[in-house]
Structure formats: C-alpha cells, structure tokens
N, C-alpha and C positions, 0 to 999 in steps of 0.2 A: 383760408389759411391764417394762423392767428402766428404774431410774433410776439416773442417774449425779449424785453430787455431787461437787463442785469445795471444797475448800478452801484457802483463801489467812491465814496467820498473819504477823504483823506485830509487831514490840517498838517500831517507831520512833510513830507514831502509834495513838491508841488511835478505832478509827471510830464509837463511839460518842457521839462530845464534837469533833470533827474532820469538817467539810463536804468532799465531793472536790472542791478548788479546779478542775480541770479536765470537772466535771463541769457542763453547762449548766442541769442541772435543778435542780441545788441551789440555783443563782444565784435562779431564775427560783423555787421555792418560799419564800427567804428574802422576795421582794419580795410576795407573796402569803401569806405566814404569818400578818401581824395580820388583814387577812380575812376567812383560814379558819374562825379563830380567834372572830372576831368571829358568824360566823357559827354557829360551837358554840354561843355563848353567847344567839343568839336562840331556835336550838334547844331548850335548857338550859330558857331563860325560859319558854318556850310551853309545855311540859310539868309546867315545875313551876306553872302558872298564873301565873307574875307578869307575865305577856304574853299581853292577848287576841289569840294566833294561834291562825288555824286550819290554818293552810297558810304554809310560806317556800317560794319559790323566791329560786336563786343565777342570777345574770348573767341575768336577765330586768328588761329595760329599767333596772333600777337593780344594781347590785353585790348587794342584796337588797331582792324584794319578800315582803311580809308580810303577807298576808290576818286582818283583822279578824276576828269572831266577829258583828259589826254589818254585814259585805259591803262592809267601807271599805279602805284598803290604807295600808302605811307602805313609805314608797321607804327607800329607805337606802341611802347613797351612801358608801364607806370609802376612803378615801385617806391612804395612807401614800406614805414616802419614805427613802431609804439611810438608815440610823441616822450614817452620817457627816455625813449633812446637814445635822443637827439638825433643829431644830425649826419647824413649818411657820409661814410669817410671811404673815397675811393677805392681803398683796401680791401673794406669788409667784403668778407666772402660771397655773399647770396648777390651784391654789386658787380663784384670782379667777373663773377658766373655770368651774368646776364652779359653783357656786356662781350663777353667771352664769345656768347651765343648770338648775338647779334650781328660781330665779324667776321662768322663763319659761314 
C-alpha cells in the first residue's frame, strides 16, 4: 500500500495561531470550545477525586451528566456566547429559557 502526502507551505499566515475563516468547522468548534473544555475539567476532577464521579456522559439530557459515587446525578448545563457579545445579562432570553428549564 503506497501513501501519498500533500504538502502546502505558506509565509503569509502561520496555521497554527490563524482559524480557516472559510472553513465551517472551525466556526462551529469556537462556539463549542468552553464546553469541551469544561468538560476536560470534570474529567480532570473525577480522577483526581475532587469530584465524586463515577461516570460523565456529554449531550445526555443535559450538556453533562455526572453520575455520583452515592447513585445521585449532577446535570450540568454550559452556555456560552460570541465573545463579541460580551457578557451574559440575566435577562437575555436563550439564559432566562434555560434556567426556566432547569426549575421545572
């Protein structure tokens, strides 16, 4: 089986610091980055014990759920927004919704 690689060299941008503005996926991993992110860090915790987890699952009924050590669960619910948006104001709607969702 013979492989072929491709290489492409570039001076004007360097792609390690530089997102492909045309590429969809990178759009769509920036808005999912704190997250993933966040979800390392329950990883992280449960391992190093400072989280009785026994078990995380992603995108099961909450953004993360988190199996106790006692058979109890933590929902966990992460929402983020453009960093050009600033900062989330209690009010904003897709906020008040969730939150809405989470006391019922």
């Amino acid at each position: 089986m013979e492989t072929t690689e491709a290489h492409h060299s570039t001076t004007l941008l360097d792609p390690a610091r530089t997102l492909n503005a045309g590429d969809p996926g990178d759009r769509t991993l920036r808005n999912f980055r704190y997250q993933l992110l966040y979800g390392v860090i329950l990883l992280v915790a449960a391992s190093a014990r400072i989280r009785p987890y026994v078990a995380v699952w992603c995108e099961h009924y909450e953004d993360f759920l988190c199996e106790r050590q006692d058979g109890t669960f933590d929902g966990i619910q992460v929402k983020t927004r453009q960093p050009e948006d600033g900062y989330w104001k209690i009010t904003d709607e897709p906020f008040v919704k969730t939150i809405g969702r989470l006391l019922t």
